[in-house]
N, C-alpha and C positions, 0 to 999 in steps of 0.2 A: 504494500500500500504506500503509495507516495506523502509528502508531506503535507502536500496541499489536505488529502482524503484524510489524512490524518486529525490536521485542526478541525476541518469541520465536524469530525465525529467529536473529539471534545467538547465543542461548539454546542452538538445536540444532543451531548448530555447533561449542558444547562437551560436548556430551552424545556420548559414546562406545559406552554399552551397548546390546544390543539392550530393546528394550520390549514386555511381553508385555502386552497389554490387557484380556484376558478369563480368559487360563488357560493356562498351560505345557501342552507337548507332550511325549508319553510319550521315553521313550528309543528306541523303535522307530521314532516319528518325527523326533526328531533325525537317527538316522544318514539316515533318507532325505532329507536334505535338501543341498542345493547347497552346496558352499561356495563358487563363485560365483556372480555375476548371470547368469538366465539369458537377461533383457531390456537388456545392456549396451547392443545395438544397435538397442533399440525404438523407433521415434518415439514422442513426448511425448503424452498427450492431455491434451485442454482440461477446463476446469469441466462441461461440459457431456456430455462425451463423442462430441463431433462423429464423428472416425474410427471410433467402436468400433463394429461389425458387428450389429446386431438380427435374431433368425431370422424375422420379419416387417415389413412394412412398418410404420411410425410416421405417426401421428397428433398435433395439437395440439391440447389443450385450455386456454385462456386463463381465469388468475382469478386468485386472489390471494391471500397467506396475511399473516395481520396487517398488513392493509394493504399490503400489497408488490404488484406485479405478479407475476405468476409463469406459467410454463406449466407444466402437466402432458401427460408425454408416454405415450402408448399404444399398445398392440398390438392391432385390433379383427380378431378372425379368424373368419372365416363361420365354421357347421356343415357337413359334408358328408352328404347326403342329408336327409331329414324332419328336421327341426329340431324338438329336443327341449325347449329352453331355451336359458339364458344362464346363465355362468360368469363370476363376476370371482375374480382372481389379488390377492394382497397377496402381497409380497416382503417376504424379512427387511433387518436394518437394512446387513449386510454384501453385500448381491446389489443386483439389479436384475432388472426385469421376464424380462431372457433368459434366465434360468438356469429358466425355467415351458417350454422350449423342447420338450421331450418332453410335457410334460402339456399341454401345447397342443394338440400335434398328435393325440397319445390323446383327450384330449374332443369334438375338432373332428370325428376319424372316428367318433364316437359319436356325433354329433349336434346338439351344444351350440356354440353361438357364443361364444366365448371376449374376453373384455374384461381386458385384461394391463397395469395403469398403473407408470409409477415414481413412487412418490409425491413429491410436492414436498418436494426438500431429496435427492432419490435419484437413480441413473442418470443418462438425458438429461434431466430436468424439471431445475425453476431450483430452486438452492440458496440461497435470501435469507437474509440474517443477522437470522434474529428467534428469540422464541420456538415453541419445537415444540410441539403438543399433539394424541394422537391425535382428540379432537375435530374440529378442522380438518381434521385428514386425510381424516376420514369425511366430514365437509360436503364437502370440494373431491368427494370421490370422488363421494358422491350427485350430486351439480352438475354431474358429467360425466354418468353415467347420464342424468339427466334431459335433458340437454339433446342426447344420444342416442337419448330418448326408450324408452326401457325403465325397466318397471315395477318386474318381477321379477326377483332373479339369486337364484342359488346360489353361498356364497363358498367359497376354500380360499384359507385362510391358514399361512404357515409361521414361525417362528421371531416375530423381533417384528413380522410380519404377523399374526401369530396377535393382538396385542394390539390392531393397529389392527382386525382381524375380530372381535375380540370385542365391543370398544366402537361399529362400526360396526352390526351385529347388535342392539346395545342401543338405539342411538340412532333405525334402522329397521327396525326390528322387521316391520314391512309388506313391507319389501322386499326379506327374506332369506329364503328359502322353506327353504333348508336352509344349514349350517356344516360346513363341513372344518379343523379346527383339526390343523395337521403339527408336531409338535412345537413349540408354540407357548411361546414368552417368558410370563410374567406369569402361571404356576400359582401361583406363590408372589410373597409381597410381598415383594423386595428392600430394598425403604427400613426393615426391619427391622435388618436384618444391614449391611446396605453401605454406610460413613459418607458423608453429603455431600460430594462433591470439587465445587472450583472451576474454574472454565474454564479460568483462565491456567494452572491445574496439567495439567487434561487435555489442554490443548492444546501442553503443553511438552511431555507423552506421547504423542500423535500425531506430531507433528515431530521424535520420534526416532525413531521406525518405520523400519524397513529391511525390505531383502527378505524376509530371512533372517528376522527375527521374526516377519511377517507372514506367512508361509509357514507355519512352525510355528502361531500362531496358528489360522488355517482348516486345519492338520490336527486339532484337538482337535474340529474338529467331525465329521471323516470318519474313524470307525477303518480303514476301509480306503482308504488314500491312494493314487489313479489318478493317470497323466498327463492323461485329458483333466478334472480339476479344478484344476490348473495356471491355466488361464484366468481365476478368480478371484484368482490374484495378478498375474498379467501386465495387469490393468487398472488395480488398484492401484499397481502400479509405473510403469506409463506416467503416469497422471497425480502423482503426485510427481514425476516428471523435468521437468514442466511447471511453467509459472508460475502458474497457478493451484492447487498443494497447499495452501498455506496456507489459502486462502479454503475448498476442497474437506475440510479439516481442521476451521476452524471448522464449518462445519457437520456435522460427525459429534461436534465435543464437544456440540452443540447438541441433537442425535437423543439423546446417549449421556443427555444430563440429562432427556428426555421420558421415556424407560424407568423412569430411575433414581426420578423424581420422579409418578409415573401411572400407579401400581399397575392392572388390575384383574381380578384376583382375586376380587373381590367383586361382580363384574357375573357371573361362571358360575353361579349360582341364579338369573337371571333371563332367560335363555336359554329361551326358548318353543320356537323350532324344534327339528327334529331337528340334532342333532351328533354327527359323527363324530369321536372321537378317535383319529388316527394317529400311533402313537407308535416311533422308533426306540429299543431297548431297550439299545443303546451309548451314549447320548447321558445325557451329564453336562458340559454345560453349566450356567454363575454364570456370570450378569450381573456383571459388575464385582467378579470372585472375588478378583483383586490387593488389591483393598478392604477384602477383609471378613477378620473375626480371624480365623488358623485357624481353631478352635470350632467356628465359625459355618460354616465350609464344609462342614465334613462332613454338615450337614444339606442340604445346598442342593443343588440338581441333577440331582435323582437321579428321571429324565424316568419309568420303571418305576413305582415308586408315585406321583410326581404326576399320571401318568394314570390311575390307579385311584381316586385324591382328586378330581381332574375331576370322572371318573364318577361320582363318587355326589355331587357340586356341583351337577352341569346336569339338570334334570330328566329329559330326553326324549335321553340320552347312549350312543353306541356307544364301545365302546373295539375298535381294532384293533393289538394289539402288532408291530410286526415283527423278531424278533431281528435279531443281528448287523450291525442298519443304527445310524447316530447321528443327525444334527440334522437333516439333511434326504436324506427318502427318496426325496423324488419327483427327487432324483439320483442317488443311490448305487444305488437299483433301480424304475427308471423304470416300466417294465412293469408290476410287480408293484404299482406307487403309484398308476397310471391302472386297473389291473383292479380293485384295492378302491374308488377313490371313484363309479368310473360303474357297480357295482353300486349304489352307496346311492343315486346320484343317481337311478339308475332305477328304486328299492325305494319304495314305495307308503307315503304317511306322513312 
């Protein structure tokens, strides 16, 4: 461990408060929340995610980001019956590729062969300590395709999937026959409102993270908080009990400065294909909302009209509202998120 990882763990083991990252949790989800751990007796997991259970088998894909070595890891799942196409998945900055686990198996019995990666720096792929930029992201992504040899896919991107699918979309424009953008990150430019934070600051705010904050946390994204979304903080918390948080930390202040710093917003008017915008109508998520002045938040987040801004951005754009859902639908209402996109994918155009 270097010396920098060093102080900060001192650092947070004087740090007492819980840390809220993205945006406090209503009072409705307070009370539902633990007061204690409910992974006291978890085994630990690694950087990499070795123990954590994937709903398909995995794949390696070997390359490299800024130089680094790195693998990208994947979920390659036939179609069942005539094969319709191909489908790549982009996960947001707080998942991995499993949480696509229901829209998987929805597209696969519709026909599409589904391509499910964790992007480098996510899930089981390598975490290297460099710079992020969704650029590379999209190159490594293309660089797996190709060397799977497919042309064509159709993307669905969620959260700040949604930003690596938009600039990927940009960058191949050849190779995206259609866009599913699910409540996607980067409707609006952040680096307006949300001041530049430094690493050793966010990183002293990662290493205070507790259950119980992170908990709260990933409820602001679900107005209606189930047991089986739990699983999104029990991975979180296994790996913090391991020796690898730190590392698994720096790398998320790392993703948190790609966001913060990689607007694009201004790439949706150049969006040729057709795009579906699926938007949960609960969902008020800010990026880095702790950040920004009051003032400034009351304009931000507000997922309702920035899919209507979308739409009239992207030329050739559907909007699909779904009430009562928030950040991400294709879990809150699985069914209902695989019936809307395998009509478009199957809709002429």
């Amino acid at each position: 461990m270097n010396s920098f990882l060093r102080k900060i763990l001192l650092a947070f083991a004087a740090i007492a408060i819980p840390v809220f990252l993205v945006s406090c949790a209503t009072p409705e989800q307070v009370s539902s929340t633990p007061s204690v751990s409910l992974y006291a007796n978890a085994a630990p997991l690694d950087l990499r995610l070795s123990k954590w259970p994937y709903p398909y088998p995995l794949k390696e894909f070997k390359t490299s980001l800024q130089g680094q070595p790195a693998s990208m890891m994947y979920m390659d799942v036939a179609a069942l019956g005539k094969p319709k196409g191909v489908v790549l998945l982009f996960h947001g900055k707080n998942f991995s590729s499993d949480y696509w686990a229901p829209t998987i198996a929805g597209l696969s019995k519709a026909g599409y062969r589904v391509i499910a990666p964790d992007q480098i720096g996510f899930g089981k792929s390598s975490k290297p300590d460099v710079e992020y930029h969704f650029d590379d992201l999209a190159a490594n992504t293309q660089a797996l395709l190709k060397s799977l040899n497919i042309q064509r896919v159709s993307v669905i991107a969620n959260s700040m999937g949604g930003m690596v699918g938009i600039r990927y979309a940009r960058l191949y424009p050849q190779t995206v026959q259609k866009l599913v953008l699910e409540n996607p990150l980067g409707l609006e430019d952040y680096s307006k409102d949300i001041p530049p934070q430094k690493n050793e600051d966010l990183l002293k705010l990662e290493m205070a993270q507790t259950e119980t904050s992170y908990r709260r946390f990933l409820q602001t994204y679900f107005p209606n908080w189930q047991p089986s979304y739990e699983k999104f903080v029990e991975v979180y918390v296994r790996v913090q009990k391991g020796p690898d948080y730190p590392a698994y930390a720096k790398t998320s202040v790392l993703t948190y400065q790609m966001i913060a710093e990689k607007p694009v917003v201004n790439d949706l008017p150049q969006l040729k294909m057709p795009v579906l915008l699926v938007i949960g109508q609960k969902d008020r998520t800010v990026f880095g909302k702790r950040f920004a002045p009051p003032e400034a938040v009351k304009s931000l987040g507000n997922f309702p009209e920035l899919g209507k801004k979308a739409q009239a951005a992207i030329p050739n754009a559907k909007l699909v509202p779904i009430e009562n859902v928030g950040h991400v639908p294709h879990v809150e209402v699985p069914d209902q998120f695989v019936k809307t996109i395998v009509e478009f994918l199957n809709s002429k155009g």
